[in-house]
Backbone as a printed PyTorch tensor [residue, N CA C, xyz], in Angstrom:
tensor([[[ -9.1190,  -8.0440,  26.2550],
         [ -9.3790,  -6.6470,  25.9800],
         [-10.6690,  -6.5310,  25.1580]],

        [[-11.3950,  -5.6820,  25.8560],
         [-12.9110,  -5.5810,  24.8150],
         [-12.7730,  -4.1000,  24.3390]],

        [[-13.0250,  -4.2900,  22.6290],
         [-13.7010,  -2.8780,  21.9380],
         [-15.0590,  -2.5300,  21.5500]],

        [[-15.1970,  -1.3780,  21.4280],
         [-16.0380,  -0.6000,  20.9860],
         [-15.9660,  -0.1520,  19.6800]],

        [[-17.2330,  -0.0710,  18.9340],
         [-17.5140,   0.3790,  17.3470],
         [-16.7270,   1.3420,  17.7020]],

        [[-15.8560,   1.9080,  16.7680],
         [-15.1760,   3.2450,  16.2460],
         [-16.4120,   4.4210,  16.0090]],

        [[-16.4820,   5.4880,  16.6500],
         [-17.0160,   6.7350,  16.1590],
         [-17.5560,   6.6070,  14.6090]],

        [[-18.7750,   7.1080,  14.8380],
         [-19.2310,   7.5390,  13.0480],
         [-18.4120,   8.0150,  12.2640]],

        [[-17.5210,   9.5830,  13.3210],
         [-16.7740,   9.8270,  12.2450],
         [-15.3150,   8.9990,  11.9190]],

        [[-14.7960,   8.6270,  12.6480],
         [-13.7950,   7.8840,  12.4010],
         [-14.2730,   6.7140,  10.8110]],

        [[-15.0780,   5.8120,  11.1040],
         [-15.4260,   5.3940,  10.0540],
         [-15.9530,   6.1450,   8.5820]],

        [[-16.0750,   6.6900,   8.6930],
         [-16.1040,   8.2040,   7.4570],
         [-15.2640,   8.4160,   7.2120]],

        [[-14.2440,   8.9480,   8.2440],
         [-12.8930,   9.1110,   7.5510],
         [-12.2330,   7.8890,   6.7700]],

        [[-12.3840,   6.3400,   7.0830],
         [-11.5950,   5.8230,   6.9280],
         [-12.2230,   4.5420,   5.8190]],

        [[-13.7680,   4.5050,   5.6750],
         [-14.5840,   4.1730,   4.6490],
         [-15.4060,   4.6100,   4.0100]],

        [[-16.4820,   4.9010,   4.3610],
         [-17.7850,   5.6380,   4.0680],
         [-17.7560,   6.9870,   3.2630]],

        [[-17.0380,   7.7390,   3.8400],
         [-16.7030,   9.1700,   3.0010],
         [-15.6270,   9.0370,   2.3730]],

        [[-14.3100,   8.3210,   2.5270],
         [-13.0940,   8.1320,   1.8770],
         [-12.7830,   8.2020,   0.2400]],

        [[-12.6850,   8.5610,  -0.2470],
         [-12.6580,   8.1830,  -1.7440],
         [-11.5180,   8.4880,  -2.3990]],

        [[-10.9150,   7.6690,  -3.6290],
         [ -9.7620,   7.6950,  -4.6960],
         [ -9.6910,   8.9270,  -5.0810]],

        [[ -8.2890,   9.5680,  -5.0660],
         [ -8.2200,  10.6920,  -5.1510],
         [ -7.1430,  10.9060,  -6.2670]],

        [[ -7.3840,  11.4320,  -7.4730],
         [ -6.1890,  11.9350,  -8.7250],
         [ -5.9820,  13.4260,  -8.7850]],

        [[ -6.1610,  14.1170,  -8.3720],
         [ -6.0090,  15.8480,  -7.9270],
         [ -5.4200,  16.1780,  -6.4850]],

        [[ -4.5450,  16.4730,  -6.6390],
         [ -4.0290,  16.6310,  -4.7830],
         [ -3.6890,  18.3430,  -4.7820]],

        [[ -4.0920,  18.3380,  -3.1310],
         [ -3.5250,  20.1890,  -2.7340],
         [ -1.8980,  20.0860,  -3.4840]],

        [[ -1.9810,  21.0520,  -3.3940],
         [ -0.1920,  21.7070,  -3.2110],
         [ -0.1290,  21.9650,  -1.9450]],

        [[  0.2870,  20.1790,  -1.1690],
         [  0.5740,  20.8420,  -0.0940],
         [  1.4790,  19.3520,   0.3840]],

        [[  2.2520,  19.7400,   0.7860],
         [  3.5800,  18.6360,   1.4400],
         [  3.0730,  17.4560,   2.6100]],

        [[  3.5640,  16.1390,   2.2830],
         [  3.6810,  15.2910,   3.2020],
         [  5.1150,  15.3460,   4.2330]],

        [[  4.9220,  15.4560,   5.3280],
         [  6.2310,  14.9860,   5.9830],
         [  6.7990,  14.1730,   6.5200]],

        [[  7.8330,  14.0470,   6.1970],
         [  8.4250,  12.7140,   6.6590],
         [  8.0450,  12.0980,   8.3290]],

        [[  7.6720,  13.2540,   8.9240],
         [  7.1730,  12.6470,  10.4720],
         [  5.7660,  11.6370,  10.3130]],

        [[  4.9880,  12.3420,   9.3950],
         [  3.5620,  12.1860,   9.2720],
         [  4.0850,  10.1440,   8.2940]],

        [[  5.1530,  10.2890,   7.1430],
         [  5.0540,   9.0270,   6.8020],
         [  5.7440,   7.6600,   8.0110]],

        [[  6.4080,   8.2700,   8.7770],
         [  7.0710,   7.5740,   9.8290],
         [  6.0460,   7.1620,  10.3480]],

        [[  5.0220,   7.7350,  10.8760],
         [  3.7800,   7.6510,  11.7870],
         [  3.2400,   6.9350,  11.2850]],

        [[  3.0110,   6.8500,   9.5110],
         [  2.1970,   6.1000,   8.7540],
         [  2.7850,   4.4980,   9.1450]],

        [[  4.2400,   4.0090,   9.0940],
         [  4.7890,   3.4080,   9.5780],
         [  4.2220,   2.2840,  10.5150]],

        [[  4.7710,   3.1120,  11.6200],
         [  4.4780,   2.8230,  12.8510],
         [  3.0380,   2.2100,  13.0970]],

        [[  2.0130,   3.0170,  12.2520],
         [  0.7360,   2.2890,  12.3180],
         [  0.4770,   1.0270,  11.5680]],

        [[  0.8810,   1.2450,  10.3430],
         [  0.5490,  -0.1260,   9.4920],
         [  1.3890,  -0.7590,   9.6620]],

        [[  2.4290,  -1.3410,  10.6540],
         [  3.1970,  -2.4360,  10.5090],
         [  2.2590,  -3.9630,  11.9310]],

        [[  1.6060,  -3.3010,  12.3020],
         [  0.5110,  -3.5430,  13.2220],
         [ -0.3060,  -4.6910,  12.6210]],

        [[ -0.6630,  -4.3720,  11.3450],
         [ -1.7980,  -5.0720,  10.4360],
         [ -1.1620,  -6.5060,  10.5270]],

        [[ -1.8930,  -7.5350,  10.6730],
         [ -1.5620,  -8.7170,  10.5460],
         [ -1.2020,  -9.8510,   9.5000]],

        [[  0.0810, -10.2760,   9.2850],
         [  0.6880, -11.1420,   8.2040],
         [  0.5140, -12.4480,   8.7380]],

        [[  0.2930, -13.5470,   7.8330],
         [  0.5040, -15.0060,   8.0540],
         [  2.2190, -15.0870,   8.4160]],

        [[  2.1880, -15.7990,   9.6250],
         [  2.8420, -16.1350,  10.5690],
         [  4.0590, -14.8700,  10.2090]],

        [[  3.5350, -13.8890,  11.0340],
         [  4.0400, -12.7180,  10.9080],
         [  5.1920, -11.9360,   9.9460]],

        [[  4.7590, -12.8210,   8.5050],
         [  6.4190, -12.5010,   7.1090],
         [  6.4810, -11.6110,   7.0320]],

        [[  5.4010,  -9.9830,   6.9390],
         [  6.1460,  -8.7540,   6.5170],
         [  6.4690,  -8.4090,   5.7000]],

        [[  5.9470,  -9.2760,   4.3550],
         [  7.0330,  -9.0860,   3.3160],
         [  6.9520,  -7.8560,   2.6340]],

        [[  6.1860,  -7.0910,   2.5230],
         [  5.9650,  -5.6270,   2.0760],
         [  7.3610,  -4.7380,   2.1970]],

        [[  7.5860,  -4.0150,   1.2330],
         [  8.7110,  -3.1490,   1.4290],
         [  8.4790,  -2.5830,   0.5240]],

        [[  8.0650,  -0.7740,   1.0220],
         [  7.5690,   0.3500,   0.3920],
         [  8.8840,   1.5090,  -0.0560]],

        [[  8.8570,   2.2810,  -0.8690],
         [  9.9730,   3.2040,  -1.3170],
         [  8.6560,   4.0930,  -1.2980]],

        [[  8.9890,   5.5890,  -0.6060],
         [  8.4040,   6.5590,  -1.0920],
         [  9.0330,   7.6680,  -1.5230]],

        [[  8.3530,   7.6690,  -2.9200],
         [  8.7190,   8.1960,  -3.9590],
         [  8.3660,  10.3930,  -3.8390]],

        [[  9.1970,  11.3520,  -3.1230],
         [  8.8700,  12.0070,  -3.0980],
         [  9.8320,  12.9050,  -3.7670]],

        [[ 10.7150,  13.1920,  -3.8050],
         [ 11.5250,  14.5880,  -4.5510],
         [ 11.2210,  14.0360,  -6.0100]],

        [[ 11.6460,  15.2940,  -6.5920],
         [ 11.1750,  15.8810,  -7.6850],
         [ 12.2360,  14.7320,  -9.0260]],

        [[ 13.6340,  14.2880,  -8.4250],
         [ 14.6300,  13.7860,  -9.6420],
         [ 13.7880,  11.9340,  -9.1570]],

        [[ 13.1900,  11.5180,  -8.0360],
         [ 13.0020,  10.3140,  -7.9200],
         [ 11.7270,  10.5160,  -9.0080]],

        [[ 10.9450,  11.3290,  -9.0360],
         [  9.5910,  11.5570,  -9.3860],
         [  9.7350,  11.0340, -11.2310]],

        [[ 10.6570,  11.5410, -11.9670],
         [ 11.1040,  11.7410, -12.7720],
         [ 11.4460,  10.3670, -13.0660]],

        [[ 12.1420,   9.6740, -12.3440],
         [ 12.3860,   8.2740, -12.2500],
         [ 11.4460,   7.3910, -12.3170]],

        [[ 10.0360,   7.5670, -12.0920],
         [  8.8490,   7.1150, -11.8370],
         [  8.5300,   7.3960, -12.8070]],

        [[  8.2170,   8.3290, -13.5880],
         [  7.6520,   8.8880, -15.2370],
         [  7.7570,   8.0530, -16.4230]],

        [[  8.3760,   7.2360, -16.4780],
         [  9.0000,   6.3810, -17.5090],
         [  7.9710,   4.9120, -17.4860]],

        [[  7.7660,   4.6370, -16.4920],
         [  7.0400,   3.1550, -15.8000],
         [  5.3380,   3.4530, -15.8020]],

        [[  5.2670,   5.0100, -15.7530],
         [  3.7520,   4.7230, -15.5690],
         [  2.7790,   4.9100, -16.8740]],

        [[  1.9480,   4.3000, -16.7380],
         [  0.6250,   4.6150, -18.2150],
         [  0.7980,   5.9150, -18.2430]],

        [[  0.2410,   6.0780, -19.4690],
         [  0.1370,   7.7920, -19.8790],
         [ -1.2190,   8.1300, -18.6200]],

        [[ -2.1620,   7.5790, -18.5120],
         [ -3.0260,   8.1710, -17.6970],
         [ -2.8880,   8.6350, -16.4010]],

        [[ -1.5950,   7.5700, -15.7520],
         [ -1.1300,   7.7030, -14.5410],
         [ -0.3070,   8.9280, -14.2100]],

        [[  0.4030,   9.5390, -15.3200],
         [  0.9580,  10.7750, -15.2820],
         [  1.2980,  11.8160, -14.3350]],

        [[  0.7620,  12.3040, -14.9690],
         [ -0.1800,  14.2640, -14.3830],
         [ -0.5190,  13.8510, -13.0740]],

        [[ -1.2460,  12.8030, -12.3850],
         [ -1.6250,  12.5820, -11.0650],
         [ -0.5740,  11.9020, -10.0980]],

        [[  0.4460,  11.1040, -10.5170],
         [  1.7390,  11.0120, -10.0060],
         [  2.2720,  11.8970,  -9.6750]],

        [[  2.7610,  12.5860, -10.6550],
         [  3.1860,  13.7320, -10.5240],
         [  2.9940,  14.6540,  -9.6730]],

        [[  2.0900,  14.7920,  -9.5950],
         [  0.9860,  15.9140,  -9.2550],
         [  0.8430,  15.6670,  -7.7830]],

        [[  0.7980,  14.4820,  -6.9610],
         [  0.8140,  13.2520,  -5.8000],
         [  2.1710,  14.4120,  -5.0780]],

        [[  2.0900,  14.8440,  -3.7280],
         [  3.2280,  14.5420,  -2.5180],
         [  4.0030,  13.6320,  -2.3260]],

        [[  3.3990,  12.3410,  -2.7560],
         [  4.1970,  10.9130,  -2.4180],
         [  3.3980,  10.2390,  -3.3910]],

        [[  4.2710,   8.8150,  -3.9060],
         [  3.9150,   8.1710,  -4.2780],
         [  4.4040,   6.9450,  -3.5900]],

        [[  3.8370,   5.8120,  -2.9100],
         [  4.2310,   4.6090,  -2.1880],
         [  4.3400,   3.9090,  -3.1610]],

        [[  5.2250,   2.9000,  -3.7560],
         [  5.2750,   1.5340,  -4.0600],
         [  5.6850,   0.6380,  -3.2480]],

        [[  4.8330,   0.2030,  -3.0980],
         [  4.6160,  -1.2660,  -2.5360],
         [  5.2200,  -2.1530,  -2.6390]],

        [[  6.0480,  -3.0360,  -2.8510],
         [  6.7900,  -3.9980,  -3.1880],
         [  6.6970,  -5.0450,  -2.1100]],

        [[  6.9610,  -6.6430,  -2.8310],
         [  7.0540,  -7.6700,  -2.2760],
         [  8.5920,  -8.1850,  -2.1410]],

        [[  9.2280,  -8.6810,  -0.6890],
         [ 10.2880,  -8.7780,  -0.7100],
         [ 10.2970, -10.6350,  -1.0140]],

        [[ 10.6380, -11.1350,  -2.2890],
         [ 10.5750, -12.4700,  -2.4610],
         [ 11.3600, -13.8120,  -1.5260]],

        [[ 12.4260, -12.6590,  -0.0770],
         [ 13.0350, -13.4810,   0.4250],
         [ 12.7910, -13.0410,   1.6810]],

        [[ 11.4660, -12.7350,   2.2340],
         [ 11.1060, -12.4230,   3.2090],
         [ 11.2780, -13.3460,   4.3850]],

        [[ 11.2130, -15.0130,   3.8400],
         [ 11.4250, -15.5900,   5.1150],
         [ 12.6360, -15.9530,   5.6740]],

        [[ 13.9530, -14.8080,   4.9990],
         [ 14.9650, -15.1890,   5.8640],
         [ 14.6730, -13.9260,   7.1470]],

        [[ 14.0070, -13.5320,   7.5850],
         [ 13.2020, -12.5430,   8.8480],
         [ 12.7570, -13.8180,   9.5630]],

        [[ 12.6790, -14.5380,   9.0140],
         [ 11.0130, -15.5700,   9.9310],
         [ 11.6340, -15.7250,  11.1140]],

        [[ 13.1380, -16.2290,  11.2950],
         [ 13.4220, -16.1250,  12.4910],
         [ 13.7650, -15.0690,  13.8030]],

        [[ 13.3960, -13.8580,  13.4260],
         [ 13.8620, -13.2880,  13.7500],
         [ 11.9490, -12.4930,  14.2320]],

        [[ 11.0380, -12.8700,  13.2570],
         [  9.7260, -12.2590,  13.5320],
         [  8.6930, -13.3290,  14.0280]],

        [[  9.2880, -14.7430,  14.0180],
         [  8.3480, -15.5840,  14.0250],
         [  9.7510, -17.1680,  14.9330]],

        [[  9.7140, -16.4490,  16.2070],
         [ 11.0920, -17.2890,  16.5090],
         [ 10.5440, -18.7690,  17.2460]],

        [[  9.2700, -18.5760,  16.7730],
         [  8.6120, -19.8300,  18.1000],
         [  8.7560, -21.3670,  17.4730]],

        [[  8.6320, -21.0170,  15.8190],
         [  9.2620, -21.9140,  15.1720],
         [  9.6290, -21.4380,  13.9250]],

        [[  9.8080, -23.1610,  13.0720],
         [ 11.0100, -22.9170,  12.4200],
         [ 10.5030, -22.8260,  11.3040]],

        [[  9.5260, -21.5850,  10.8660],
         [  8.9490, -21.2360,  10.1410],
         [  9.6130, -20.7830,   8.5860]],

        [[ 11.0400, -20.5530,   8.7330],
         [ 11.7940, -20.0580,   7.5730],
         [ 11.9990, -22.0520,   6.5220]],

        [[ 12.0580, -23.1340,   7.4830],
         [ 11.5350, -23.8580,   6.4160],
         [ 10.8910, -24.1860,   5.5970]],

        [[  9.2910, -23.7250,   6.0200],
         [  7.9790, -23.2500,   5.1220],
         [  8.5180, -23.3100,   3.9130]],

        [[  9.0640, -22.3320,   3.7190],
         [  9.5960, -21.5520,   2.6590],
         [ 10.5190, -21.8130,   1.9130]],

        [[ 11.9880, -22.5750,   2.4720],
         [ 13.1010, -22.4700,   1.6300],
         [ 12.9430, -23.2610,   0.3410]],

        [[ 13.4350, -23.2260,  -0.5320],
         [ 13.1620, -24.1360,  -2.0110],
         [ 11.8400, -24.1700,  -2.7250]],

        [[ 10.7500, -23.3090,  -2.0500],
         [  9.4840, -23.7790,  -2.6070],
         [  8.8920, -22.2280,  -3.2450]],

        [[  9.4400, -22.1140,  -4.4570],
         [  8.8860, -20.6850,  -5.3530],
         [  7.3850, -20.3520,  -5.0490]],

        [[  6.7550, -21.3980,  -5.5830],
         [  5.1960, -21.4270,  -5.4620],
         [  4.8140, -20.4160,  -4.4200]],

        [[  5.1580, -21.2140,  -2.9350],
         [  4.4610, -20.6690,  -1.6740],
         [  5.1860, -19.5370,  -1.5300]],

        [[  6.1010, -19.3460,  -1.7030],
         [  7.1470, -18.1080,  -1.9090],
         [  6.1720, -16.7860,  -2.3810]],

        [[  6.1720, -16.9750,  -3.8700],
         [  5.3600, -15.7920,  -4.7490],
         [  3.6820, -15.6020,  -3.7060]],

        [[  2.9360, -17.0860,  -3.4470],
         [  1.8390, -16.7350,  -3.1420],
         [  1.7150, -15.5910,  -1.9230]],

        [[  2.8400, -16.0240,  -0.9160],
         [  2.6520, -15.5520,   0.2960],
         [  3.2300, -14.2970,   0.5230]],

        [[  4.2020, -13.7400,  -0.8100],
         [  4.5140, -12.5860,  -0.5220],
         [  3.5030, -11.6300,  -1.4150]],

        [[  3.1980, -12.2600,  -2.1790],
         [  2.2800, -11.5990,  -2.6270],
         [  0.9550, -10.8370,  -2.1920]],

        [[ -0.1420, -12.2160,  -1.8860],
         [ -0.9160, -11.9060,  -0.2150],
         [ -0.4370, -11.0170,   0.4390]],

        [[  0.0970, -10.9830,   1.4620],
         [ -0.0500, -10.2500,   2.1780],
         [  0.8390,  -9.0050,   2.3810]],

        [[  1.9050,  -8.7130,   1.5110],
         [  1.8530,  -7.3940,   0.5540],
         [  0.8480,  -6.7010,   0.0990]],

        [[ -0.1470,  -7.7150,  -0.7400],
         [ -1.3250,  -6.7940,  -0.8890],
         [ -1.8580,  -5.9920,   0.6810]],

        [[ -2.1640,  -7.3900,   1.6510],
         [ -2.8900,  -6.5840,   2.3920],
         [ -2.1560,  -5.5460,   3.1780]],

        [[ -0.8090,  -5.3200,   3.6950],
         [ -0.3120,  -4.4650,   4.2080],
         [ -0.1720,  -3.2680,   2.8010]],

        [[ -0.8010,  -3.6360,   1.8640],
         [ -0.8940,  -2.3340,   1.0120],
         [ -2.1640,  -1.8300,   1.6580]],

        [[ -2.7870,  -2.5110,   1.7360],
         [ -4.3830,  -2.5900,   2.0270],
         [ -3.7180,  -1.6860,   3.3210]],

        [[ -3.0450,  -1.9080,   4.4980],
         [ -3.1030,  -1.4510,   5.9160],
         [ -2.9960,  -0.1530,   5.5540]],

        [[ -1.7610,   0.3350,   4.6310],
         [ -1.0350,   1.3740,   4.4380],
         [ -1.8610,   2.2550,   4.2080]],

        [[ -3.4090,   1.8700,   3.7210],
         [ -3.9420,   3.4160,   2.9130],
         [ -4.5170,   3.5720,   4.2290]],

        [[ -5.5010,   2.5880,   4.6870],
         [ -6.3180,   2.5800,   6.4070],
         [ -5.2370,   3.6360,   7.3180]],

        [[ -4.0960,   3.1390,   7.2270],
         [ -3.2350,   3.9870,   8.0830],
         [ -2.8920,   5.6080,   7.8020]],

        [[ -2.8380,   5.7760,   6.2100],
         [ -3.3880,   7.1850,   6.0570],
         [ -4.0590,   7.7360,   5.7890]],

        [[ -5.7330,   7.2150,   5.8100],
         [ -6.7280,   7.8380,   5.9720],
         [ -6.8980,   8.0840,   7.4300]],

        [[ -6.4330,   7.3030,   8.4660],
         [ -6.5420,   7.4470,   9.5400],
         [ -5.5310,   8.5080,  10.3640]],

        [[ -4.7660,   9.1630,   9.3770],
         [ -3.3520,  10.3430,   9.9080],
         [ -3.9780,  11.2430,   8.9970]],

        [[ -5.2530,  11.3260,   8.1990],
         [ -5.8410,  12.0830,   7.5690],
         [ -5.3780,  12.5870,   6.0260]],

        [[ -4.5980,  11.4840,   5.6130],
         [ -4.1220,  11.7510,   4.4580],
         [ -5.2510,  11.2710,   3.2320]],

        [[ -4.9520,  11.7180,   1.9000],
         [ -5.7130,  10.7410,   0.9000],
         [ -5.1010,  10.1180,   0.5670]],

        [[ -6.1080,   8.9740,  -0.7740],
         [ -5.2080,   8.1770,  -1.1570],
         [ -5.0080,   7.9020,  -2.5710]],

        [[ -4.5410,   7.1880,  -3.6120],
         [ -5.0920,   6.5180,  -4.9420],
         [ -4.2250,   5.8700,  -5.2350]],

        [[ -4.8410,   4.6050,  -4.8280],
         [ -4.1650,   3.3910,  -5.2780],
         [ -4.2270,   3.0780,  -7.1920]],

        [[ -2.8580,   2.3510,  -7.9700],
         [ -3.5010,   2.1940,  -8.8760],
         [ -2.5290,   1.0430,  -9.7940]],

        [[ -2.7590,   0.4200, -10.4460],
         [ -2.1020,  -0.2010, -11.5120],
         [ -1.5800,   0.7180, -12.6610]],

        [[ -1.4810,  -0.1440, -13.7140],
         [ -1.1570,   0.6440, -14.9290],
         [  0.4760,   1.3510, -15.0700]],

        [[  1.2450,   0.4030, -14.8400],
         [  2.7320,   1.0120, -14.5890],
         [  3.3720,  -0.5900, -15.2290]],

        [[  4.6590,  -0.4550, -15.6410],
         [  5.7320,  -1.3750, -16.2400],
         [  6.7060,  -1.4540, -15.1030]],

        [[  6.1580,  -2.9720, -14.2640],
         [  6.7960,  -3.4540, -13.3340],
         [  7.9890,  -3.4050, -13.2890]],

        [[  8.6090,  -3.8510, -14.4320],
         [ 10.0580,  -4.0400, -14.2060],
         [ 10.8530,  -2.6090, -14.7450]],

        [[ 10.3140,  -1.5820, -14.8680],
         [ 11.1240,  -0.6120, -15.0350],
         [ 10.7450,   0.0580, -13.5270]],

        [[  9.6410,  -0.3520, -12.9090],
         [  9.7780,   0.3910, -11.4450],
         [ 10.9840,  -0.6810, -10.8350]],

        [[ 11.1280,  -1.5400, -10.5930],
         [ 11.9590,  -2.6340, -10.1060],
         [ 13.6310,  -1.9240, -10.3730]],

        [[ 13.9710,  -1.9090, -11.9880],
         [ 15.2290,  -1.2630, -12.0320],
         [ 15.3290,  -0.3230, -11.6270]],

        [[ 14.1810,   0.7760, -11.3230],
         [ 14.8580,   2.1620, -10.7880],
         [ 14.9340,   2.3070,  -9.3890]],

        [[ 13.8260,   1.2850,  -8.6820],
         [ 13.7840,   1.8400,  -7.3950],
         [ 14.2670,   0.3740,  -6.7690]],

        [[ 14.2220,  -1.3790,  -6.8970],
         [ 14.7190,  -2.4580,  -5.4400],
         [ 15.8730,  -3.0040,  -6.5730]],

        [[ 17.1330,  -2.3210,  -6.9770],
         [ 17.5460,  -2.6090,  -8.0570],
         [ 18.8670,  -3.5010,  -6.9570]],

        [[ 19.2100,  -4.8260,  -7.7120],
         [ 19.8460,  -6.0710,  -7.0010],
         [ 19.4110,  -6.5190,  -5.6750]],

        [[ 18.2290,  -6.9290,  -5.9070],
         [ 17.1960,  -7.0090,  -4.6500],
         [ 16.0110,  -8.3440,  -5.3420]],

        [[ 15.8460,  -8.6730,  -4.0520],
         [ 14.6700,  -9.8040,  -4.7360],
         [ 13.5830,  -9.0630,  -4.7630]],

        [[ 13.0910,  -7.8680,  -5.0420],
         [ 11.8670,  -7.2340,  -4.3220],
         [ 11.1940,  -6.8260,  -5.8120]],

        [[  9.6780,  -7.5730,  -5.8410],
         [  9.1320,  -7.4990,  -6.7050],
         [  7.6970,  -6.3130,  -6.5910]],

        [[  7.3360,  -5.6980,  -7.4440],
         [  6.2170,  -4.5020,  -7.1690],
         [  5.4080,  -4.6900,  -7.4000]],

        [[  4.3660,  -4.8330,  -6.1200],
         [  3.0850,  -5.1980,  -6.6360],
         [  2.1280,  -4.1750,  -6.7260]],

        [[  2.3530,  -2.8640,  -6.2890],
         [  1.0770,  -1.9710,  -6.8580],
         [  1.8150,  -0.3920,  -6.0480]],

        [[  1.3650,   0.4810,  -7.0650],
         [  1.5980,   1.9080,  -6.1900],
         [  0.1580,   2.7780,  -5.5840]],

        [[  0.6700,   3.6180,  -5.2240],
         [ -0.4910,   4.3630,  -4.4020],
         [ -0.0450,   5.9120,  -3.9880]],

        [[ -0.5200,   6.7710,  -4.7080],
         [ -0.5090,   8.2410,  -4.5060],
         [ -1.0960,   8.3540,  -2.9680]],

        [[ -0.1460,   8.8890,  -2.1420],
         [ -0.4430,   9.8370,  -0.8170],
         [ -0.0760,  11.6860,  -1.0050]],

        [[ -1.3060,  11.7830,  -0.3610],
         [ -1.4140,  13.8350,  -0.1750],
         [ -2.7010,  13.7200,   0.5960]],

        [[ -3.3520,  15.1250,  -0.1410],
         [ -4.1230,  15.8630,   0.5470],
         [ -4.5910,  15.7600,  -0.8460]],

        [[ -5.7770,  15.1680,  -1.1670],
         [ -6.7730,  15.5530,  -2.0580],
         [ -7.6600,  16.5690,  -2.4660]],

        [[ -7.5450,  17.2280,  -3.7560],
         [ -8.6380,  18.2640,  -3.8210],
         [-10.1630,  17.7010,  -4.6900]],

        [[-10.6370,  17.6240,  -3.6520],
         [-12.1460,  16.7510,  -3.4170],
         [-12.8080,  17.8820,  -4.4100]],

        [[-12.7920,  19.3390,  -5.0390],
         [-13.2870,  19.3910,  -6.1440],
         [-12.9540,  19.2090,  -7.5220]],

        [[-12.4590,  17.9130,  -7.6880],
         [-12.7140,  17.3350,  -8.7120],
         [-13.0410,  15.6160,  -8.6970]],

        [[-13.6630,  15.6680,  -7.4070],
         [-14.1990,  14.0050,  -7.2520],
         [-15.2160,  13.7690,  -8.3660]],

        [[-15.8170,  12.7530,  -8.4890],
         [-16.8860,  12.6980,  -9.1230],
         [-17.7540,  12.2730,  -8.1460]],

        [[-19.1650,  11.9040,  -8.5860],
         [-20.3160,  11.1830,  -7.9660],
         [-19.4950,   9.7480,  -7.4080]],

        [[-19.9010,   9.1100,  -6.0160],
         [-19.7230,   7.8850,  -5.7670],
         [-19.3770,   6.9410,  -6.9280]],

        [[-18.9740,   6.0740,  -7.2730],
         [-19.2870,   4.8580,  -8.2280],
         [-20.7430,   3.7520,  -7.3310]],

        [[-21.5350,   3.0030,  -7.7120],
         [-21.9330,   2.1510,  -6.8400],
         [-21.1470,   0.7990,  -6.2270]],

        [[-21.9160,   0.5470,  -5.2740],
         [-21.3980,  -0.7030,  -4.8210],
         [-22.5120,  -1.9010,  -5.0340]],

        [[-21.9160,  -3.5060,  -4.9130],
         [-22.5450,  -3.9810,  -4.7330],
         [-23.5480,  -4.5830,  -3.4980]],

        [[-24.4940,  -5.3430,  -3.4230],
         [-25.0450,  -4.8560,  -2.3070],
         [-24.6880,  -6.6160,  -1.6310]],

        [[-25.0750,  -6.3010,  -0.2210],
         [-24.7380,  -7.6830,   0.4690],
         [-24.8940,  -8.4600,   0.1930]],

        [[-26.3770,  -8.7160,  -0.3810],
         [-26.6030, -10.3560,  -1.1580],
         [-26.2640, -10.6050,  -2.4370]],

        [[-25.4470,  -9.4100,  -2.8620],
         [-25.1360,  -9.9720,  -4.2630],
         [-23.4990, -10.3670,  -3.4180]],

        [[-22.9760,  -9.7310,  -2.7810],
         [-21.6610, -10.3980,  -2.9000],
         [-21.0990, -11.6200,  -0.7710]],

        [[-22.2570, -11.3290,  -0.3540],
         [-22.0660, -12.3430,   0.7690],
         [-23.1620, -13.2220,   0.9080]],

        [[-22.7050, -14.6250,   1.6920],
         [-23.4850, -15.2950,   2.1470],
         [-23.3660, -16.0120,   3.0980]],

        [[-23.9560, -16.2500,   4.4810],
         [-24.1600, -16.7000,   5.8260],
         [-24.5300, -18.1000,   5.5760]],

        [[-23.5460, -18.8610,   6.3070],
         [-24.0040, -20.4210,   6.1720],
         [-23.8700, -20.8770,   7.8400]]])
């Protein structure tokens, strides 16, 4: 199968113009639109397909409340304030799936007894299917703001409670109100951060 560059605007939507958003409309996510979100980012590619990501979204008003306790004071008002809030979580026993996502072999041995590769690999690529998750709703036209600054283990007791599922980062989904962005931040430029060998 051969592709083609994505549209200018598509890439605008989904890098170039995209930006972290802490001010959102008053205006509702729906559960069709996060299903969809779903459906798209489960696509993104895991080492030998683990999956280990497992998201709670955080939307009524008594879960919200539940969330208030765990986050920095700065994180607040914009949680709050957020349609959704995704946490992300790593499921630490993801490779009892392996057989079931990865049946060609016997990939759930990888794994059994060995913490190390355990934490690394759910970790990885949790991140990056965090990483898919925002691509996937900038691309259903949602915003985003990913962020730290929260007390892991009080998100853990309220929301994957008797669960191996550890949290590795949240992320405000809505509709951003882009007047209160600021100026770009800069980036760095290619030769400061790549190099062709």
């Amino acid at each position: 199968m051969s592709h083609t560059p994505l549209p200018a605007a598509a890439l605008a939507q989904l890098f170039t113009t995209a930006r972290t958003h802490s001010h959102w409309l008053d205006r509702p996510v729906s559960t069709a639109t996060l299903e969809a979100l779903y459906e798209l980012w489960q696509f993104g590619p895991t080492s030998a397909n683990c999956s280990p990501a497992r998201i709670v979204f955080v939307q009524s008003a008594a879960a919200k409340e539940k969330l208030r306790p765990a986050l920095a004071q700065g994180n607040v008002e914009k949680t709050m304030q957020a349609p959704v809030t995704a946490i992300i979580g790593m499921d630490l026993q993801f490779y009892e799936q392996l057989p079931q996502l990865f049946p060609h072999a016997d990939a759930r041995s990888w794994f059994t007894g060995n913490d190390a590769i355990i934490h690394a690999t759910a970790f990885r690529n949790s991140s990056l299917q965090g990483a898919y998750l925002m691509l996937a709703a900038r691309a259903l036209g949602l915003d985003c703001g990913p962020m730290s600054g929260f007390d892991a283990a009080q998100v853990e007791a309220a929301f994957f409670p008797d669960r191996s599922i550890k949290v590795n980062f949240l992320c405000n989904l809505g509709y951003g109100d882009a007047s209160h962005l600021h100026e770009r931040l800069p980036k760095l430029s290619f030769s400061h951060v790549c190099r062709i060998v």
